[in-house]
C-alpha positions as MATLAB code, in Angstrom:
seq = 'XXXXXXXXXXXXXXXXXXXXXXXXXXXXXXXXXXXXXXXXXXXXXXXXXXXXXXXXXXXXXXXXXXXXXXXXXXXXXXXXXXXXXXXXXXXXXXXXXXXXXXXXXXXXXXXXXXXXXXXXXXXXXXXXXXXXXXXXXXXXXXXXXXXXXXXXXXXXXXXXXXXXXXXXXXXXXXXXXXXXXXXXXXXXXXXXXXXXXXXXXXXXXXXXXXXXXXXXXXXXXXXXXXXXXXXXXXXXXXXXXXXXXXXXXXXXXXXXXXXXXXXXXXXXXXXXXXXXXXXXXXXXXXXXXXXXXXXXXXXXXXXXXXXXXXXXXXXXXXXXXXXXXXXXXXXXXXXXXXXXXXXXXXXXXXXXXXXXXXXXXXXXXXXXXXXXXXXXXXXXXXXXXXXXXXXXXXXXXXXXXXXXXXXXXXXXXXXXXXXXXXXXXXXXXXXXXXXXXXXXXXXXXXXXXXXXXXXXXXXXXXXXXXXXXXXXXXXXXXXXXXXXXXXXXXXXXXXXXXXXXXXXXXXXXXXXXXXXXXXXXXXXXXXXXXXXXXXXXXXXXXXXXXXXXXXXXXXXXXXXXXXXXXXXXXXXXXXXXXXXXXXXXXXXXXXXXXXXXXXXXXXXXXXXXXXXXXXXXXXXXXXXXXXXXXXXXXXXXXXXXXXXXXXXXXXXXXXXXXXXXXXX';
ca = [
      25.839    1.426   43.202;
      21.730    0.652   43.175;
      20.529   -2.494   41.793;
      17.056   -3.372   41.397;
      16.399   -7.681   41.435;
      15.047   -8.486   38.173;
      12.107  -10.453   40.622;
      11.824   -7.591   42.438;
      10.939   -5.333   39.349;
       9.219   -8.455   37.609;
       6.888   -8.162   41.075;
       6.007   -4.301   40.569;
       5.711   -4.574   36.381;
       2.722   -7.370   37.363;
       0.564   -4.799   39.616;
      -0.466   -2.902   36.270;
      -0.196   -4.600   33.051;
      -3.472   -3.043   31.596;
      -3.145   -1.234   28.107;
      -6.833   -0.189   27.408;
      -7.962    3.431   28.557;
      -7.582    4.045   32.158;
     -10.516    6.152   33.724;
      -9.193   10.075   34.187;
     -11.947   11.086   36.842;
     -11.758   10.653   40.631;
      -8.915   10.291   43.049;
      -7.350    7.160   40.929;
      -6.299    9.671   37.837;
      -4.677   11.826   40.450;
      -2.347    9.367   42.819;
      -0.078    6.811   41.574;
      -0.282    4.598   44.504;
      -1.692    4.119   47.734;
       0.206    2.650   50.290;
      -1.037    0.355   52.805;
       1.967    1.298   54.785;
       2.255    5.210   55.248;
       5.033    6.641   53.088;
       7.340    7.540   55.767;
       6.126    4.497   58.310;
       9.946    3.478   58.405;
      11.730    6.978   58.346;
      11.947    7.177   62.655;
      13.461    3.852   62.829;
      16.118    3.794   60.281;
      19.529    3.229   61.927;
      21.851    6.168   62.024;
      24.859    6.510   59.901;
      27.559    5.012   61.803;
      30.564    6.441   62.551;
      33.264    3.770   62.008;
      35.882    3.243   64.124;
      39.376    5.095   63.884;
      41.324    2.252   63.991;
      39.437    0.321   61.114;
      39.595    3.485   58.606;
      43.071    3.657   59.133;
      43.498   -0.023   58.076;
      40.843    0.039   55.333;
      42.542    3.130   53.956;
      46.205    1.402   54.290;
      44.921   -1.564   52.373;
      43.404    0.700   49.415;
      46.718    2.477   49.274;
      48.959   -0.595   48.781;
      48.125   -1.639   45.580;
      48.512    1.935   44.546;
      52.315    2.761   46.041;
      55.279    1.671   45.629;
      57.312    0.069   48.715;
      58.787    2.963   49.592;
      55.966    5.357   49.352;
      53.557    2.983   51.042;
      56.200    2.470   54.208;
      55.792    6.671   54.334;
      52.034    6.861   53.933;
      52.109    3.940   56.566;
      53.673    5.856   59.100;
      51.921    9.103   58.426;
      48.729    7.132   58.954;
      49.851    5.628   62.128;
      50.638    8.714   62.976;
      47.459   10.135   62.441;
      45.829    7.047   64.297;
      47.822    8.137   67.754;
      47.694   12.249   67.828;
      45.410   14.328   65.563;
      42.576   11.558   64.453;
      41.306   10.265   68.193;
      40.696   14.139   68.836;
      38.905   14.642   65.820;
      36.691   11.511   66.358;
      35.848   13.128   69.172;
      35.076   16.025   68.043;
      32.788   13.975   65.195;
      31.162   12.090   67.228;
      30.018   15.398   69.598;
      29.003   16.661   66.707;
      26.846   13.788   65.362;
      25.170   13.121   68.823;
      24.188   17.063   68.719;
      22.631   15.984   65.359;
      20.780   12.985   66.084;
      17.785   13.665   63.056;
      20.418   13.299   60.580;
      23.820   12.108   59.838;
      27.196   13.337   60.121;
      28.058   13.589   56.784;
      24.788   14.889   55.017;
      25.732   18.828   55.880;
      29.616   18.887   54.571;
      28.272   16.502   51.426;
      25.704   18.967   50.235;
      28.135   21.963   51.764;
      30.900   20.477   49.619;
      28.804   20.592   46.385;
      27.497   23.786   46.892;
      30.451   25.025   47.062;
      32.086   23.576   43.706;
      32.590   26.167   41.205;
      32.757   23.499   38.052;
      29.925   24.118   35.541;
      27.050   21.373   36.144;
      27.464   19.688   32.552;
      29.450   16.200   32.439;
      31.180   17.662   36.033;
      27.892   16.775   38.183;
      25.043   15.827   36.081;
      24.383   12.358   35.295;
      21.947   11.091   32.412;
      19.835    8.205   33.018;
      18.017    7.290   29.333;
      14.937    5.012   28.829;
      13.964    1.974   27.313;
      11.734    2.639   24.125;
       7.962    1.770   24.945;
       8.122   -1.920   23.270;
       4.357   -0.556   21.350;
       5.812    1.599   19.036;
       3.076    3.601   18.324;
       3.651    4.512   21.940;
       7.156    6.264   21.314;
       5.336    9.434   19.306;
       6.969   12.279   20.954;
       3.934   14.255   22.275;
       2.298   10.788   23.130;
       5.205    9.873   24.924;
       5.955   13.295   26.523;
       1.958   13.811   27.621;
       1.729   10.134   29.178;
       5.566   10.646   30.985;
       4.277   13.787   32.764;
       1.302   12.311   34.014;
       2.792    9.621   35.470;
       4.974   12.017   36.949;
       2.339   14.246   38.597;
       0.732   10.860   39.897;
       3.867   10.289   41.292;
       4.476   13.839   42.564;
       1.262   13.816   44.270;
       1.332   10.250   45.863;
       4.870   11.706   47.165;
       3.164   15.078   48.446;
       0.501   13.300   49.947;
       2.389   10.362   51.956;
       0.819    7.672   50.256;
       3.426    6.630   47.914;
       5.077    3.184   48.597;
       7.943    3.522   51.283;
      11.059    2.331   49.467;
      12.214   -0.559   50.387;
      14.911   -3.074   49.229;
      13.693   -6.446   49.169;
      16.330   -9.349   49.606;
      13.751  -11.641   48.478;
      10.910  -10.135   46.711;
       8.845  -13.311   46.870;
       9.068  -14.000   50.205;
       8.597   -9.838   51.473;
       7.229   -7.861   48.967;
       3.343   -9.273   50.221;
       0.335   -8.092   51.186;
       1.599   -9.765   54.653;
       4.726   -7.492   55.133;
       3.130   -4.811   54.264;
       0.021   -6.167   56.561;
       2.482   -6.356   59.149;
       5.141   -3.702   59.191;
       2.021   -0.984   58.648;
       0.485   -2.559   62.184;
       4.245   -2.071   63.861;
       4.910    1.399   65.516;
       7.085    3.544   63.340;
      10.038    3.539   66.180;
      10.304   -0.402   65.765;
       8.653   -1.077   61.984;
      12.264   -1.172   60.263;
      13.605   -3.997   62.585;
      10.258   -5.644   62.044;
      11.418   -4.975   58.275;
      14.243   -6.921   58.848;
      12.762   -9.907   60.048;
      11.278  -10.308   56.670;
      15.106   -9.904   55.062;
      13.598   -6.399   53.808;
      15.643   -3.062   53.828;
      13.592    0.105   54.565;
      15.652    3.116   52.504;
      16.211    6.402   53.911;
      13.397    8.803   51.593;
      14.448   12.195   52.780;
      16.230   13.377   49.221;
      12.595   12.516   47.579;
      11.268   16.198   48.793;
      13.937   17.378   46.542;
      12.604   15.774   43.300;
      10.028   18.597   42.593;
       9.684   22.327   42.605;
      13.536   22.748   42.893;
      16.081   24.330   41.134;
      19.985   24.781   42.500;
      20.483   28.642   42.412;
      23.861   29.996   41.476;
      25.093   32.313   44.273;
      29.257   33.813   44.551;
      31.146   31.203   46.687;
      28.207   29.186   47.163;
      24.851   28.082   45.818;
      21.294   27.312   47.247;
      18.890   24.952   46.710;
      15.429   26.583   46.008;
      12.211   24.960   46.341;
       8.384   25.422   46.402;
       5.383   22.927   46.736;
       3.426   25.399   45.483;
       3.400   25.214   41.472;
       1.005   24.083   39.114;
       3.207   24.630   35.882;
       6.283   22.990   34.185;
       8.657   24.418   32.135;
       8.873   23.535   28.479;
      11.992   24.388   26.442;
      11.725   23.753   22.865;
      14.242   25.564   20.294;
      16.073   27.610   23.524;
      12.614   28.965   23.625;
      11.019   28.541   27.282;
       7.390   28.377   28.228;
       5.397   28.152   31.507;
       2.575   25.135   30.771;
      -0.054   24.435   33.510;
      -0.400   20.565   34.646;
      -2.450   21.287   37.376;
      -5.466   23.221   37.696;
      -6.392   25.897   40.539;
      -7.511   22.745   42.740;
      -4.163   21.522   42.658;
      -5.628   18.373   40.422;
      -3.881   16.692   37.209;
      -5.402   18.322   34.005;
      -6.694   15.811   31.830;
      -4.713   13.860   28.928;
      -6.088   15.472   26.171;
      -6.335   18.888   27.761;
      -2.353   18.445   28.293;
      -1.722   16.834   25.001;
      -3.148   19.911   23.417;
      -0.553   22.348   25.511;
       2.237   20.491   24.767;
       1.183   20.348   21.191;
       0.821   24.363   21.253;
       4.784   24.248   22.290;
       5.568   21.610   19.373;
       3.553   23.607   17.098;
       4.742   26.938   17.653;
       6.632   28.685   14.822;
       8.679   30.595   16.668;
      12.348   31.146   15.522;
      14.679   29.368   17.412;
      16.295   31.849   20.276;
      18.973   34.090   19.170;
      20.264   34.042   22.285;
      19.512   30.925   24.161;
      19.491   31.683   27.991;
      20.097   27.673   29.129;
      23.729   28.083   27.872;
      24.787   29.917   30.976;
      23.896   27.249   32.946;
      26.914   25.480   31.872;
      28.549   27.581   33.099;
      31.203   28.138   36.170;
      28.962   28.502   39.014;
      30.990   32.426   39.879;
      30.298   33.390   36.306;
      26.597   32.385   35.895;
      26.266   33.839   39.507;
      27.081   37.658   38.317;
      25.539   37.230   35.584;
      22.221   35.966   37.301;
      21.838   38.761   39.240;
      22.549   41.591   36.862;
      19.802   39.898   34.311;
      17.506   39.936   37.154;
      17.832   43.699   37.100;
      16.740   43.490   33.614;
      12.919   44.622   32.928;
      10.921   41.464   34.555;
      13.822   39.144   33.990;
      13.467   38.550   38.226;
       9.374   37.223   37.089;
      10.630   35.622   34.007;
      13.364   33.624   36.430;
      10.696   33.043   39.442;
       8.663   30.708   36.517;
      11.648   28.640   35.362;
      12.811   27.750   39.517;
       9.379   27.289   40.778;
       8.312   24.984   38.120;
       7.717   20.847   39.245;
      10.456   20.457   36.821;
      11.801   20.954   33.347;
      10.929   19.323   30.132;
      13.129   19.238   26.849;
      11.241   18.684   23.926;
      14.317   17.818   21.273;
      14.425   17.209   17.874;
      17.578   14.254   17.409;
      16.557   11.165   17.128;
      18.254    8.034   18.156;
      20.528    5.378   16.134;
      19.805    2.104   18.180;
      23.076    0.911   16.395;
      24.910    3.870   17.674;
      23.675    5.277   21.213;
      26.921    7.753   21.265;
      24.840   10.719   19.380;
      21.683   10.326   21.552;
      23.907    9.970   24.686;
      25.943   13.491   24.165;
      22.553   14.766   23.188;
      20.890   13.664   26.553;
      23.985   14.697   28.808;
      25.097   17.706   27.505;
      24.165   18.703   24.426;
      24.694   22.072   23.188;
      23.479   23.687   25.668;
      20.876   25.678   24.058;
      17.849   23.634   25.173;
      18.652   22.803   28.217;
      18.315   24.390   31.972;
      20.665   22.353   33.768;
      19.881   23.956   37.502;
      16.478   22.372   37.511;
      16.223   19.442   40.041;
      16.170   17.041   36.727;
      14.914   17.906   33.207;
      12.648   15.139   31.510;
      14.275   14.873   27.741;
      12.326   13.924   24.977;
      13.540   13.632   21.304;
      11.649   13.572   18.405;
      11.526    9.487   17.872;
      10.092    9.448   21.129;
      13.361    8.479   23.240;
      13.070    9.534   26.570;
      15.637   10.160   29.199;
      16.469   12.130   32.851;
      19.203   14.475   32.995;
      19.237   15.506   36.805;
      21.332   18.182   39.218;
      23.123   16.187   41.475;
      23.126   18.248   44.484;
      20.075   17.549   46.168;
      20.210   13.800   46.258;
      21.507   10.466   45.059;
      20.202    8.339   42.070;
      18.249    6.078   44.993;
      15.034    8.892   44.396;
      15.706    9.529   41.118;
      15.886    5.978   39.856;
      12.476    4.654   42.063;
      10.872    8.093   39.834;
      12.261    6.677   36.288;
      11.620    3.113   37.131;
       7.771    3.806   38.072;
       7.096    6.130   35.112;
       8.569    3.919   33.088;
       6.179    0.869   34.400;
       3.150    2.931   34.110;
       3.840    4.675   30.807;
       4.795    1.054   29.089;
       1.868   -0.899   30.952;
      -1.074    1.234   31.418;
      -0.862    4.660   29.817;
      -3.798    7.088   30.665;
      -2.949    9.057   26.964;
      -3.884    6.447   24.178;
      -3.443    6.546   20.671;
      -5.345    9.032   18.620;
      -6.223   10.971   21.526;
      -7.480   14.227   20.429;
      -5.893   17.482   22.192;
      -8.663   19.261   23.702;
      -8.044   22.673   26.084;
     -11.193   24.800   26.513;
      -9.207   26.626   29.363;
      -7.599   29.899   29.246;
      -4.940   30.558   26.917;
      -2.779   31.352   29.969;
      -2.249   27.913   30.463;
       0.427   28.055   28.007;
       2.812   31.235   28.489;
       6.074   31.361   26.479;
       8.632   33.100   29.254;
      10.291   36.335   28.099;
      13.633   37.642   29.502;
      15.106   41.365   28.330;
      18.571   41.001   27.732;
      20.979   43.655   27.001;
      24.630   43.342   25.673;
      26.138   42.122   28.784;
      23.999   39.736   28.823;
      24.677   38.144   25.389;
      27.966   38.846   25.296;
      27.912   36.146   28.352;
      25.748   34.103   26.561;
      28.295   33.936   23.930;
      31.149   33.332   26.123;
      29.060   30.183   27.834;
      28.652   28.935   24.200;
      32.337   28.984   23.397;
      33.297   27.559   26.983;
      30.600   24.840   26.970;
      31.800   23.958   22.678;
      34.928   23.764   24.043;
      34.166   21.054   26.354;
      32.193   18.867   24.521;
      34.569   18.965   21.503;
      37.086   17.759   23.700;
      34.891   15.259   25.100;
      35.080   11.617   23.441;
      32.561    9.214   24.341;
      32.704    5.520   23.502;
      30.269    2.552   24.236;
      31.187   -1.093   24.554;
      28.401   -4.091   24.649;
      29.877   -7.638   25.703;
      27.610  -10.528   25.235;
      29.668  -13.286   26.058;
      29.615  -12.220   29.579;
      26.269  -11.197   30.637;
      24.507  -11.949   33.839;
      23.407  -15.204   33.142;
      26.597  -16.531   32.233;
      27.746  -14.717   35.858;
      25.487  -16.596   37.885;
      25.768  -20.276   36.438;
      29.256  -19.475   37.320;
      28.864  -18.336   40.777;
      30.911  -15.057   40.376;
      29.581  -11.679   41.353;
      28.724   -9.886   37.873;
      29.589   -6.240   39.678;
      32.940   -7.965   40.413;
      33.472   -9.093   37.098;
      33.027   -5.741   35.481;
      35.192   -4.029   38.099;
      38.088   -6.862   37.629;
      37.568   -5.856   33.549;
      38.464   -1.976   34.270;
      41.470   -2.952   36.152;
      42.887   -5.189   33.857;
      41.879   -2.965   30.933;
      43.832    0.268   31.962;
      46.760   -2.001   33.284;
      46.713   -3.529   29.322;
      46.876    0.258   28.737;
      49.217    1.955   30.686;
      50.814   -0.874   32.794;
      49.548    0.865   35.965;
      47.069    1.025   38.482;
      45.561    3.800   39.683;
      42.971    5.648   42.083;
      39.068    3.782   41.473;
      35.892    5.193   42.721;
      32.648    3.016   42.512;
      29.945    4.447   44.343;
      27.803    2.713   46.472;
      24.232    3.761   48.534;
      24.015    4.122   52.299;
      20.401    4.968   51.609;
      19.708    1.788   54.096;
      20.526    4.606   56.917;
      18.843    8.022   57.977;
      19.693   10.780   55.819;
      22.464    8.520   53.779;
      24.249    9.855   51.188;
      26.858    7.495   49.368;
      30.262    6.004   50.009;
      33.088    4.815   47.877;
      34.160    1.396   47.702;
      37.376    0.792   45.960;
      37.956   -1.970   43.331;
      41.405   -1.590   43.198;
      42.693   -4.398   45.478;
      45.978   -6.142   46.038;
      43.680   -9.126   44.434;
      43.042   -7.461   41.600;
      46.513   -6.047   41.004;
      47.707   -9.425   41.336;
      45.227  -10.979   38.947;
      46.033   -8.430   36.079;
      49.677   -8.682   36.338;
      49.632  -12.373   35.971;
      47.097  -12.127   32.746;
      49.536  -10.009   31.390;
      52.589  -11.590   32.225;
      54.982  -12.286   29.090;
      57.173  -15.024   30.792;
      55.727  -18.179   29.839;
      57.514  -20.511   32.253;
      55.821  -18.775   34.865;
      52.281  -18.264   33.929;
      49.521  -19.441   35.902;
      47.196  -21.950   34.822;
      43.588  -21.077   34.580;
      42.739  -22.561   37.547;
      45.328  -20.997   39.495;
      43.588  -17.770   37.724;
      40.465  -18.913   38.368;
      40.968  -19.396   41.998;
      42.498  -15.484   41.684;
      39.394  -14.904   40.455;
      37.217  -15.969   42.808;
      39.299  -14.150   45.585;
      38.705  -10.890   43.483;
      35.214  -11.760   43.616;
      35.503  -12.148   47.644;
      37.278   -8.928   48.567;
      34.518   -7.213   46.282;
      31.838   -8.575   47.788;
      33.188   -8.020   51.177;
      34.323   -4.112   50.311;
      30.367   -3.313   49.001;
      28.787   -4.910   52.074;
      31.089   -2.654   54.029;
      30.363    0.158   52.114;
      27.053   -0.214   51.907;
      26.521   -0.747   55.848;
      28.743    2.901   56.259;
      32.048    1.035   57.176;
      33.963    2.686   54.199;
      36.863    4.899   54.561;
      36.593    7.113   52.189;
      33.917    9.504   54.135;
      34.576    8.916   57.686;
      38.464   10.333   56.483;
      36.152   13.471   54.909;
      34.125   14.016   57.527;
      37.063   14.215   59.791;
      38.614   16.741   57.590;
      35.068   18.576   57.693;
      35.742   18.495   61.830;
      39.134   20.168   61.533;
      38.130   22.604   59.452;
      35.066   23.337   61.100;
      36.936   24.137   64.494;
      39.962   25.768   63.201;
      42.198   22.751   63.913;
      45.399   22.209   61.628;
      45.163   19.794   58.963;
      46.862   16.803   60.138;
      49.708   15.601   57.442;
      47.653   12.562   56.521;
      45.894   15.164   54.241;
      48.922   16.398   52.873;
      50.492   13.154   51.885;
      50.701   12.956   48.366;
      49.119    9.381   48.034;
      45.775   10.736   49.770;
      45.528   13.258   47.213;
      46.291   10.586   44.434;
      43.363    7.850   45.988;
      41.352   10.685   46.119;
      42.239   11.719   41.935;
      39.839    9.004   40.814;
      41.140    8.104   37.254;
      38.466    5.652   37.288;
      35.458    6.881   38.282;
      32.475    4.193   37.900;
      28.994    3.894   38.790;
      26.062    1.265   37.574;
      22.920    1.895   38.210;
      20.954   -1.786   36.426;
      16.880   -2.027   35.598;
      15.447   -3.034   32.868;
      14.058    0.558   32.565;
      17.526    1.996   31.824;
      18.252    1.867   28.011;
      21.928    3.613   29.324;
      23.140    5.952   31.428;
      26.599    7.987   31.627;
      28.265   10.388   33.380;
      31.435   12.621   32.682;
      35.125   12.214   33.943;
      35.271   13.358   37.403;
      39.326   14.500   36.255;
      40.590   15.895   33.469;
      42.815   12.909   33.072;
      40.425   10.371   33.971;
      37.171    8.221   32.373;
      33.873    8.382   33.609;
      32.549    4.803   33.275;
      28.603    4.223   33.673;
      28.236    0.526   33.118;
      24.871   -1.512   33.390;
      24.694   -5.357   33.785;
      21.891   -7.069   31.783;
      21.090  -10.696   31.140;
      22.480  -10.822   28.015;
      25.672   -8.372   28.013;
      27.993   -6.129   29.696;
      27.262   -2.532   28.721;
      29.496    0.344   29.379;
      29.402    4.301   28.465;
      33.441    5.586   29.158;
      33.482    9.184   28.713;
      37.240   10.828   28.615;
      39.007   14.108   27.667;
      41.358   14.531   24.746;
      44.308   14.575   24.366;
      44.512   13.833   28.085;
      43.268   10.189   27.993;
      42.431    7.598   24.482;
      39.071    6.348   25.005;
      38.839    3.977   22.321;
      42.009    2.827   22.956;
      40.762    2.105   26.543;
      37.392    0.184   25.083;
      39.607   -1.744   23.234;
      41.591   -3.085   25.960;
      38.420   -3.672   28.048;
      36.847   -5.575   25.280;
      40.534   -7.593   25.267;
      40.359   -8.057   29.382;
      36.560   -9.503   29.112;
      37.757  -12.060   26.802;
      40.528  -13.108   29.171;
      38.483  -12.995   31.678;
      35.827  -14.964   29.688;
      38.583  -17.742   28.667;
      39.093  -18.425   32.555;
      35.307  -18.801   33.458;
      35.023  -21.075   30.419;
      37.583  -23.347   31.175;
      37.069  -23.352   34.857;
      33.407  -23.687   35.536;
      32.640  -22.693   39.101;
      34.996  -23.719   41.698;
      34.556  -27.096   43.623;
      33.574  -25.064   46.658;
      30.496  -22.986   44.756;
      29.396  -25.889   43.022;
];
């Protein structure tokens, strides 16, 4: 869970909100931004991920459980967990905590995270890779595709380079944007020594973020190995790669200086690749990276025995990253089509290994699908959010620009690959696997605009609360249950920070739904007993995030002690083997919101067969959310309906309650 202030981003939009032609000489073409305070100023005195205490996971975990078990099942995973509290989990701690002081540059759960996916075997496609999609540029003359696509990579080198060189602004979460994000923080925190500047920070109510996962935005590609994969990378390059039809080509960006070519020289390379008649591919390579990680693997390494397939693959992993120049277009009535486009697709024109893959239809709709490996959306969304600013405000490629390349015609090299039968027979087989998939993928969108932000805050009720109370109450008006919820939620505030899980199902909310939905009349609440239900919702929310956000979850302290054990050859204790830990941990809600006014909408897919995958965004004047589900394992639309049906309930509560005396 990220959220950006709407002052905050309000505050960055202002510092370039030119339109006219931008000068493309000197060292302002080439860096975004130059930081008064150096890049990494805060980096040495970030706070370490702390390790919570034994005691408090147990309880934390307990409480998550109990709206999940029955009596009788909760009494058993009680006693396994108090169990666990007085043998095998104080000698585990230990063991954790030995091993986190031996690690002091990072934190104790950034190795078995990125171990852990590594390891997974599930294709990338709807298991890992999330889709974040863009706002149209509000000029329409703007959204041209090769306009759009020439002025998004700019931005992105500028923003590549300002990264590369240090200078780019250290990220930092602002409490109160108009009281900290000022020439006089920045005055002072850059004056500070590093080893005390993020305390300093906090002075100002301003939250230095952990930027070690940026490194992995460019040059990198996640390499499919047998058992396990690797992250590859390389600040070296001076290309991209362009896929267009399942055909691939290597386009320079940079020249042999290591500079940003200039817009129209790049306008007229990408218009080569938009231009070029080539035949689709016969055999488009990009579908077996959908695949499982084992079976693109193999067949990795016997196409790399394949004439100068091992060249051919060197071009596609070392490039800055991959751009997908589509031909859909969007429906702004009906996002669905675009969405499946921009998160899976067919496959055929897409290279899902690359660190993230810049999409661009034909209308000019723009969106990031990324690998999810290497980092968090933290990096990912500061990169969409800035070249979205820069793009929409102050564009260095302007209307009628004329392509112009007097360079070599090397700049632009489609990328060949010799491929025998094995090799398309493979191809095939990823096709059918990946069709598979999608067909049994059903996607469904729902906008509510009689809740919106607004309405959340002149009632003095958390909007992230709100939405989370809405997916409760919607699969308990659909299967009169409640089950195992995952929303995630950034430690980035701490060195090398990864994520951790709060969970939204609560004995609150349970209680809540089941007295919406209660048939007997005679003992229905009133809506201010409701409303006062509410409210404590609102308050266990808001006290699980802050937890989870200041690393005093449960969710990976329990991993991480399951890492330990493993790691030293230990048993499993039988807190791991107790049913209800591997039901918590079968997230049939799996939800994630990442809100800016960049984000058009993003999604995700189910992280169970049996589950939805809900990417929800709050804006000021609706809820929006993208459920993604498997048939015939779960009925999406039947589950949009009911979540539609528990926003109005909800929404009949605020109305007649108002805030509570105590908020007002």
């Amino acid at each position: 869970m990220l959220r950006v202030p709407k002052t905050q981003w309000l505050a960055c939009l202002a510092r370039s909100q030119s339109t006219s032609a931008r000068p493309t000489t000197g060292e302002e073409y080439q860096y975004l931004q130059r930081s008064k305070i150096p890049m990494l100023h805060f980096q040495p005195s970030l706070p370490r991920l702390p390790i919570p205490e034994l005691e408090k996971t147990c309880a934390r975990y307990l409480a998550a459980q109990q709206p999940l078990l029955s009596p009788d099942a909760f009494e058993r995973t009680k006693e396994l967990v108090n169990q666990f509290s007085r043998q095998d989990g104080p000698k585990l701690q230990t063991l954790l905590k030995e091993f986190d002081a031996a690690n002091k540059h990072t934190s104790y759960i950034s190795e078995p995270w990125f171990d852990m996916y590594l390891r997974d075997r599930a294709p990338l496609p709807l298991n890992y890779n999330p889709l974040l999609m863009m706002n149209p540029d509000p000029r329409p003359q703007f959204n041209d595709q090769l306009l759009r696509t020439t002025n998004l990579v700019i931005s992105s080198l500028r923003f590549m380079k300002s990264l590369r060189a240090k200078i780019l602004e250290p990220e930092v979460f602002h409490m109160n944007p108009a009281k900290s994000d000022t020439p006089m923080f920045r005055t002072v925190t850059s004056m500070m020594p590093s080893f005390i500047s993020t305390y300093v920070a906090y002075a100002f109510k301003a939250f230095p973020l952990d930027m070690s996962q940026y490194q992995g935005l460019f040059g990198g590609t996640r390499i499919p190995e047998l058992g396990k994969d690797r992250i590859y990378r390389t600040d070296s390059s001076r290309h991209v790669v362009v896929m267009r039809n399942g055909n691939m080509y290597a386009v320079d960006v940079l020249d042999a200086q290591g500079n940003i070519e200039q817009p129209a020289t790049l306008l007229a390379r990408f218009e080569r690749v938009l231009k070029d008649a080539k035949a689709p591919a016969a055999d488009p390579l990009g579908l077996l990276t959908t695949e499982n990680r084992d079976t693109w693997a193999t067949a990795r390494t016997h196409l790399t025995q394949l004439g100068t397939n091992a060249r051919s693959l060197e071009l596609v992993d070392s490039a800055l990253f991959c751009i997908c120049l589509d031909d859909s277009t969007i429906e702004p009535e009906n996002l669905i089509p675009a969405i499946r486009e921009f998160l899976f697709g067919d496959g055929t024109n897409r290279w899902f290994d690359k660190s993230f893959t810049l999409i661009v239809a034909k209308d000019g709709t723009a969106g990031i699908n990324f690998e999810h490996s290497w980092g968090d959306g933290v990096a990912v969304l500061r990169y969409f959010q800035e070249i979205f600013k820069e793009t929409t405000t102050a564009p260095f490629a302007q209307v009628g620009l004329q392509g112009v390349d007097n360079q070599s015609k090397d700049a632009v090299v489609p990328i060949e690959f010799t491929l025998d039968d094995r090799v398309k027979a493979a191809i095939r087989t990823a096709e059918n696997n990946h069709n598979a998939v999608i067909d049994s993928l059903d996607m469904n969108y729902m906008k509510y605009e009689a809740i919106n932000k607004s309405v959340c805050k002149r009632q003095r009720i958390s909007p992230d609360s709100v939405m989370q109370l809405g997916f409760q109450l919607a699969y308990y008006k659909q299967h009169g249950a409640f089950v195992g919820t995952y929303e995630s939620c950034s430690t980035a505030a701490f060195r090398h920070g990864r994520t951790e899980t709060m969970r939204p199902c609560t004995v609150a909310t349970k209680t809540f739904c089941q007295e919406v939905e209660r048939r007997d009349s005679g003992k229905k609440k009133s809506m201010a007993e409701l409303r006062d239900m509410m409210n404590q919702c609102s308050t266990v929310h808001g006290q699980l995030t802050k937890e989870a956000a200041m690393g005093q979850g449960f969710d990976r302290h329990l991993f991480g002690l399951k890492h330990t054990a493993q790691r030293n050859g230990l048993p499993l204790p039988a807190l791991y083997e107790d049913p209800a830990y591997g039901a918590i941990n079968h997230n049939i809600l799996s939800t994630s919101t990442l809100s800016s006014p960049a984000l058009l909408a993003g999604g995700f897919g189910p992280v169970v067969k049996d589950g939805y995958g809900i990417g929800y965004n709050i804006q000021d004047g609706y809820l929006g959310s993208v459920v993604t589900s498997y048939k015939p394992h779960r009925n999406g639309r039947e589950f949009v309906d009911c979540l539609r049906a528990a926003y109005e309930d909800i929404g009949k509560v605020l109305a007649a309650t108002g805030p509570s005396p105590k908020e007002k």
